[in-house]
PyMOL CGO cylinders between C-alpha atoms (Angstrom):
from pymol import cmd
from pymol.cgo import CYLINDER

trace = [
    CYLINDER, 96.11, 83.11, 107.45, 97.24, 86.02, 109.83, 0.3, 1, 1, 1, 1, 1, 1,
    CYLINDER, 97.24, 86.02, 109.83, 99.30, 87.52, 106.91, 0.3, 1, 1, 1, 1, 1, 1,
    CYLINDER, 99.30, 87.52, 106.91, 98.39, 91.69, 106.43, 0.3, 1, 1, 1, 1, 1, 1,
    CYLINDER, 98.39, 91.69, 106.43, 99.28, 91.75, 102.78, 0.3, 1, 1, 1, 1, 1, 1,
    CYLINDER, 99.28, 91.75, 102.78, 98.15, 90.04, 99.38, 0.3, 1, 1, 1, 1, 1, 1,
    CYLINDER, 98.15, 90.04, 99.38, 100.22, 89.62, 96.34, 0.3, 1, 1, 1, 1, 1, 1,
    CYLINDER, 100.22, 89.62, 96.34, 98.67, 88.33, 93.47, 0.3, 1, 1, 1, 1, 1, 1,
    CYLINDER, 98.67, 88.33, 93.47, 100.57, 86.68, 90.78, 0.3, 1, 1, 1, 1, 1, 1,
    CYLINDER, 100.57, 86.68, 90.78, 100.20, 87.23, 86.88, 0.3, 1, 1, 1, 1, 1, 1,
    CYLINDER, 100.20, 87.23, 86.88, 98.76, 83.54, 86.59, 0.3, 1, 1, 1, 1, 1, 1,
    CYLINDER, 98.76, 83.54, 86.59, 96.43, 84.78, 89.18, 0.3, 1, 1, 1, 1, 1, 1,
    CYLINDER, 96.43, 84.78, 89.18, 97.74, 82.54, 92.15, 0.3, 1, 1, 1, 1, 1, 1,
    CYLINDER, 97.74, 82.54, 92.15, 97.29, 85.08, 95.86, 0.3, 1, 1, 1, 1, 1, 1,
    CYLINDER, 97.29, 85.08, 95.86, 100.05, 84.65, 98.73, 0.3, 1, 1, 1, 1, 1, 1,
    CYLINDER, 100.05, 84.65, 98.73, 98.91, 85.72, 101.76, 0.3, 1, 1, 1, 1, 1, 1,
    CYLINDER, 98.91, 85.72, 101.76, 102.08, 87.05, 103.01, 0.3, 1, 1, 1, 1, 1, 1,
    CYLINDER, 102.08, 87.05, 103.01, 103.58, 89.55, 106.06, 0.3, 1, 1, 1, 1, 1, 1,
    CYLINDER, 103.58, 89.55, 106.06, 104.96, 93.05, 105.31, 0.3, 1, 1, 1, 1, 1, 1,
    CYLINDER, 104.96, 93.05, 105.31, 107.26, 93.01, 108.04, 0.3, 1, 1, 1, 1, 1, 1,
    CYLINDER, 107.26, 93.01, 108.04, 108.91, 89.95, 106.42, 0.3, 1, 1, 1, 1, 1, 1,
    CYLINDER, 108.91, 89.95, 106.42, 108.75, 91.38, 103.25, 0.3, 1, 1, 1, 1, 1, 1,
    CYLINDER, 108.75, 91.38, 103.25, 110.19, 94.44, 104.70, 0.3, 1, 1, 1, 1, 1, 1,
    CYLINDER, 110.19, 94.44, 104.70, 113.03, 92.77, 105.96, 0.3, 1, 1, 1, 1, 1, 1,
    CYLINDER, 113.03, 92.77, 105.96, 113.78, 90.50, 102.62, 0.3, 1, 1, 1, 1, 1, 1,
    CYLINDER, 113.78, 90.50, 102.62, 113.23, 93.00, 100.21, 0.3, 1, 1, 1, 1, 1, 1,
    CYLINDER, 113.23, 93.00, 100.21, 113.88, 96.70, 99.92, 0.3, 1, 1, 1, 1, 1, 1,
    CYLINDER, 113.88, 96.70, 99.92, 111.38, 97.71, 97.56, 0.3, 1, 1, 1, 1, 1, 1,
    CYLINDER, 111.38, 97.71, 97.56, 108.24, 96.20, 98.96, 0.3, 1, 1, 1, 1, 1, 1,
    CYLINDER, 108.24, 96.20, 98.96, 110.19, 98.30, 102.12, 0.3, 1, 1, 1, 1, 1, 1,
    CYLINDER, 110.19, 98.30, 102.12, 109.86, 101.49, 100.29, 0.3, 1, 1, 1, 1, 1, 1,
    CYLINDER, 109.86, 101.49, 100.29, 106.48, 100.41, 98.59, 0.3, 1, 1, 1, 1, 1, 1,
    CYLINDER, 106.48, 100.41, 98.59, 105.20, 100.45, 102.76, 0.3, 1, 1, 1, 1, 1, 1,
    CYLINDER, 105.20, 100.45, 102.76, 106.60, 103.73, 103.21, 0.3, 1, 1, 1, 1, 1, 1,
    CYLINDER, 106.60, 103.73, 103.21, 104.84, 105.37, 100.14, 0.3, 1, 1, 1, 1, 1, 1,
    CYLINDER, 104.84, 105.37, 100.14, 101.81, 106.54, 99.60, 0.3, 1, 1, 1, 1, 1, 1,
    CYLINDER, 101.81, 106.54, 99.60, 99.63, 103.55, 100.52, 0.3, 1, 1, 1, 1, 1, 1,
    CYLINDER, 99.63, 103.55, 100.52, 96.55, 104.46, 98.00, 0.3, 1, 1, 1, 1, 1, 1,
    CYLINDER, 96.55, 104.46, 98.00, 98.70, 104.71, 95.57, 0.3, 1, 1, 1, 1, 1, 1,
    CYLINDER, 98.70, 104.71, 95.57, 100.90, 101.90, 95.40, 0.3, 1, 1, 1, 1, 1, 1,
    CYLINDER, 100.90, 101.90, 95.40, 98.59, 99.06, 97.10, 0.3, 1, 1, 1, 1, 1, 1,
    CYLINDER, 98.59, 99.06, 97.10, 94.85, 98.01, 96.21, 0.3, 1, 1, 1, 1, 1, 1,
    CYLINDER, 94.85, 98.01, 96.21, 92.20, 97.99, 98.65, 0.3, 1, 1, 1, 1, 1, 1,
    CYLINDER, 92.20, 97.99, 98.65, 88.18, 96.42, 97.93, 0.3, 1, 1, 1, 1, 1, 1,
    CYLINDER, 88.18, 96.42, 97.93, 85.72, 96.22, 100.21, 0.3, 1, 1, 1, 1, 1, 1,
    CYLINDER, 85.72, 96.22, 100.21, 84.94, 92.80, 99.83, 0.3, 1, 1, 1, 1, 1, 1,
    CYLINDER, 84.94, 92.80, 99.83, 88.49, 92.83, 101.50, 0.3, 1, 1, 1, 1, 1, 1,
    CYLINDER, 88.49, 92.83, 101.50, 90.53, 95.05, 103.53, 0.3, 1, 1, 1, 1, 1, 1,
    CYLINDER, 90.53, 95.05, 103.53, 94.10, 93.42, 102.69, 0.3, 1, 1, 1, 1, 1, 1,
    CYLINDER, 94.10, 93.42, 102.69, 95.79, 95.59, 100.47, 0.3, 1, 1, 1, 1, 1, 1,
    CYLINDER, 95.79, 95.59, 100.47, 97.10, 93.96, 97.33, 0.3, 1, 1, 1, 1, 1, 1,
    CYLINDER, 97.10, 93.96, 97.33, 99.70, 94.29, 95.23, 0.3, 1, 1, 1, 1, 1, 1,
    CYLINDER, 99.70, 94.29, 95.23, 99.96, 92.82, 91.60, 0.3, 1, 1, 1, 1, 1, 1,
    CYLINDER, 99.96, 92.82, 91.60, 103.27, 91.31, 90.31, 0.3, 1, 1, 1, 1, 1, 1,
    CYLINDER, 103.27, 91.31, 90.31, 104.52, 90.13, 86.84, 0.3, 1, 1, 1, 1, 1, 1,
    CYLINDER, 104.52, 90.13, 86.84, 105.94, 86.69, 88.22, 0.3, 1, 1, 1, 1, 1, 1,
    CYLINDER, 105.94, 86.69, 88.22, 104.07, 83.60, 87.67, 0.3, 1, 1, 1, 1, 1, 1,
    CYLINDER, 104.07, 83.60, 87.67, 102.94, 81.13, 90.62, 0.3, 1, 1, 1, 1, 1, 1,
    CYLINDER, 102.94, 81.13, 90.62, 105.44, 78.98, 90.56, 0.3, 1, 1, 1, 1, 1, 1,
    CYLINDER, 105.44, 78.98, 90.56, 108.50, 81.70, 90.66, 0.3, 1, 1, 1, 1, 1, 1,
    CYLINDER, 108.50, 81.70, 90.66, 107.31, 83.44, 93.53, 0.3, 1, 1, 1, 1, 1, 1,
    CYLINDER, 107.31, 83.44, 93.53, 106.74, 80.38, 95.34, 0.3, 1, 1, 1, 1, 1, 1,
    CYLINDER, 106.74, 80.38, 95.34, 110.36, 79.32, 95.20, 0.3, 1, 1, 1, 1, 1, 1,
    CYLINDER, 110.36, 79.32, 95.20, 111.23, 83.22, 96.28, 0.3, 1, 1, 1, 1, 1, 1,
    CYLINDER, 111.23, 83.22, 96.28, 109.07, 82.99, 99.14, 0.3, 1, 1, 1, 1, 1, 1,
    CYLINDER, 109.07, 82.99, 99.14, 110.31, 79.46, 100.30, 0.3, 1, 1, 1, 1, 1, 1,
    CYLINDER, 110.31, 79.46, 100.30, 114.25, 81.14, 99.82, 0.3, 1, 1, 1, 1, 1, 1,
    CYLINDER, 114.25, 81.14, 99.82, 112.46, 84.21, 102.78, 0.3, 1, 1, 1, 1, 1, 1,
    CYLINDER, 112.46, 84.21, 102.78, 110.36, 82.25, 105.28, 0.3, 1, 1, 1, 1, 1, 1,
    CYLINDER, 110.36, 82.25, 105.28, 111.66, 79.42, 107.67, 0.3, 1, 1, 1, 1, 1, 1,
    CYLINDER, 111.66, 79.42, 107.67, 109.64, 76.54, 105.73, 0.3, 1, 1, 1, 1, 1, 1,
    CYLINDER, 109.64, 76.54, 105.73, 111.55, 73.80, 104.09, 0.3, 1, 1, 1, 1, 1, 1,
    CYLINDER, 111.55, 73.80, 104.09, 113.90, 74.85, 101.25, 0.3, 1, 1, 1, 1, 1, 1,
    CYLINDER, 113.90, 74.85, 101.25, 113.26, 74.98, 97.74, 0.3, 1, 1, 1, 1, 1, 1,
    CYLINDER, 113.26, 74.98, 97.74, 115.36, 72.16, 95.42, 0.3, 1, 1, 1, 1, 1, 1,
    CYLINDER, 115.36, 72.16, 95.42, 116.99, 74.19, 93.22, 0.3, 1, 1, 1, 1, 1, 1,
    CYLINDER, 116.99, 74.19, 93.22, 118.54, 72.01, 90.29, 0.3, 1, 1, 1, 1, 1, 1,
    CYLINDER, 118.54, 72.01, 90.29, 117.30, 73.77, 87.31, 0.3, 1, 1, 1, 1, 1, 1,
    CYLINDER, 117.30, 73.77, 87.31, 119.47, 76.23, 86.37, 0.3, 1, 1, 1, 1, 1, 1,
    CYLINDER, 119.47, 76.23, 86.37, 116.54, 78.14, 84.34, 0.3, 1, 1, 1, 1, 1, 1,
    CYLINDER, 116.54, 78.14, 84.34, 114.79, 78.38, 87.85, 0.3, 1, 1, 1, 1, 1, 1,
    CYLINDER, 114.79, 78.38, 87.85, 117.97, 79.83, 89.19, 0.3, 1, 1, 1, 1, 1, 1,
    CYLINDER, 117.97, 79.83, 89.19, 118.22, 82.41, 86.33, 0.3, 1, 1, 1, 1, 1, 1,
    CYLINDER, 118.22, 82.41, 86.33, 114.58, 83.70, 87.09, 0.3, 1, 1, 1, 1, 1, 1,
    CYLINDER, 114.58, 83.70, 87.09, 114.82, 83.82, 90.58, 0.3, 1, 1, 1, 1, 1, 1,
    CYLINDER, 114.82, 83.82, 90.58, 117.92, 85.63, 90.41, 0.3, 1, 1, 1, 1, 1, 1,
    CYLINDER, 117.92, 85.63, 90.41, 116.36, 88.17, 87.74, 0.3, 1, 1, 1, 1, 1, 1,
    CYLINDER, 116.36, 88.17, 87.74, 113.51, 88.55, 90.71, 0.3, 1, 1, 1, 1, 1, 1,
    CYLINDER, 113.51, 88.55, 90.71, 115.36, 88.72, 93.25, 0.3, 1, 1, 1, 1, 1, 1,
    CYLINDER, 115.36, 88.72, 93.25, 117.64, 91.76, 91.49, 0.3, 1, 1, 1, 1, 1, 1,
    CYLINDER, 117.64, 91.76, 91.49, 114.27, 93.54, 90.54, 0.3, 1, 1, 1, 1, 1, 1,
    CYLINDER, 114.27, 93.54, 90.54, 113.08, 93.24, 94.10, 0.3, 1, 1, 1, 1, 1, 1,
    CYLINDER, 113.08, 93.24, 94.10, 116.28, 94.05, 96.10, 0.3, 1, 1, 1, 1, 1, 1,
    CYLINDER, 116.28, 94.05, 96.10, 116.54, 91.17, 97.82, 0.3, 1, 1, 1, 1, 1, 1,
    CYLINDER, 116.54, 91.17, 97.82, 120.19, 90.96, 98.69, 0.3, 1, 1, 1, 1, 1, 1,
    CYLINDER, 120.19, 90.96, 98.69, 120.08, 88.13, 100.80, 0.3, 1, 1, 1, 1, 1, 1,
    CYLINDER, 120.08, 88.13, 100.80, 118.32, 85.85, 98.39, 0.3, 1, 1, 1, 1, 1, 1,
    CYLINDER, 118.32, 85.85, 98.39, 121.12, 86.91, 96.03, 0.3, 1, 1, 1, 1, 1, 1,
    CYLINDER, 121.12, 86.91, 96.03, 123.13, 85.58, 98.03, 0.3, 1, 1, 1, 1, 1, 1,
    CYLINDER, 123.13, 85.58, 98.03, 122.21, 82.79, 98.82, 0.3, 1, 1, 1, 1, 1, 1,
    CYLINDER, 122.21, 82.79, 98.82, 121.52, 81.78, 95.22, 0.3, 1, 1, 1, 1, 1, 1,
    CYLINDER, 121.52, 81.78, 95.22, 124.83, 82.89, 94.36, 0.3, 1, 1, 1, 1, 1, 1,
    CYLINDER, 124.83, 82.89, 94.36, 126.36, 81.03, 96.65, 0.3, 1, 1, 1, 1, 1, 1,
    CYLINDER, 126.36, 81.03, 96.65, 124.35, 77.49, 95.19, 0.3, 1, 1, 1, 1, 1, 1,
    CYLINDER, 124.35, 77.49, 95.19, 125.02, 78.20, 91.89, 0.3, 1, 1, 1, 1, 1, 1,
    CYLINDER, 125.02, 78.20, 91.89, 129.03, 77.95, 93.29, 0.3, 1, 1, 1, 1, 1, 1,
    CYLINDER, 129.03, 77.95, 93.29, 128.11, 75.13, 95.53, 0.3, 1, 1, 1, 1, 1, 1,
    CYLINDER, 128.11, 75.13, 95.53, 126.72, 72.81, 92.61, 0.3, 1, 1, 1, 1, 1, 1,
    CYLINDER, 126.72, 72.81, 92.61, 128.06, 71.66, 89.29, 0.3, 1, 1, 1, 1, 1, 1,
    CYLINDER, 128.06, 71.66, 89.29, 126.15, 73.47, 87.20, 0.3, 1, 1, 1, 1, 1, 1,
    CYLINDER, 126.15, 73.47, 87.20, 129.04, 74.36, 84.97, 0.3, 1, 1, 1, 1, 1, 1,
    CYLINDER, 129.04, 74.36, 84.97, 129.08, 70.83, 84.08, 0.3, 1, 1, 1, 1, 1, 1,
    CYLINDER, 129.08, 70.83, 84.08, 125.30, 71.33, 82.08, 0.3, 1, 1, 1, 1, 1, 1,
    CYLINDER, 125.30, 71.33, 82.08, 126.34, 74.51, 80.77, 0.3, 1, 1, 1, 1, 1, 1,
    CYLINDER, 126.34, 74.51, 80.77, 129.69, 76.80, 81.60, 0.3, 1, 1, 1, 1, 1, 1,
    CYLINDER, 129.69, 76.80, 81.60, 128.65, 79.27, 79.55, 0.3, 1, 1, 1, 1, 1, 1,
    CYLINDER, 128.65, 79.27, 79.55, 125.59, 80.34, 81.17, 0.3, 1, 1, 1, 1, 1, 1,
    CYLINDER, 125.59, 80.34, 81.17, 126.87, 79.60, 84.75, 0.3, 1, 1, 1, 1, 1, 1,
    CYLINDER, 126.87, 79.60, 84.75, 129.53, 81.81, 83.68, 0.3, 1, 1, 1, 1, 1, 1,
    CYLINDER, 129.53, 81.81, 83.68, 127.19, 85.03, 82.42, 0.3, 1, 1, 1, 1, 1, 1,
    CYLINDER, 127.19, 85.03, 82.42, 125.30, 84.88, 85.39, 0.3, 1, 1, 1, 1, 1, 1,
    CYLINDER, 125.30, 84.88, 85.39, 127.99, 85.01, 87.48, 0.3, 1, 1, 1, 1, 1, 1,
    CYLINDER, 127.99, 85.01, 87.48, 129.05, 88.04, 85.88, 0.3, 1, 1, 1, 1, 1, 1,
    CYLINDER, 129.05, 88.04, 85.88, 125.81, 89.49, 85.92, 0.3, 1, 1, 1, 1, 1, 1,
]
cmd.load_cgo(trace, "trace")
């Protein structure tokens, strides 16, 4: 509840979220604090939390936010899960999520489901 930013998902679904956290996990919703505010966030009147749309669904940017905050870790056994969050995590900058889902996609046997895949992600 004490969060100073919106982002509203393309299914609709608002987070309530921190920019200084944001900040800190991603460098473009860094940059999007340093820009022009009017420009890149939405303000109403109704509500004077600036918002800012995204093209992830609900349940994506849940996972992303769980892999940020100190709350209890995301089970990540779909490799399809992994794939998107990894594509997010890219578009955002989020070099420690990267990590960290680079390093579970070595940790776990994926390559037993499907090498192939495990394999062009890697190299991606």
């Amino acid at each position: 509840n004490d969060g100073d930013l919106i982002v509203r998902t393309s299914d609709n679904v608002e987070f309530k979220i921190h920019k200084i956290i944001m900040a800190l996990a991603s460098q473009v919703f860094r940059d999007m604090q340093t820009l022009d505010i009017t420009n890149t966030l939405i303000f109403s009147s109704d509500n004077p939390t600036p918002v800012v749309d995204i093209s992830e669904p609900f349940q994506l940017f849940d996972v992303l936010l769980r892999l940020i905050y100190p709350v209890p870790q995301p089970d990540l056994t779909s490799l399809d899960l992994v794939a998107d969050l990894l594509v997010a995590a890219d578009k955002y900058v989020m070099t420690t999520v990267m990590g960290r889902l680079e390093d579970h996609l070595l940790s776990r046997s994926f390559e037993k489901l499907d090498a192939l895949r495990v394999h062009c992600l890697a190299k991606r």
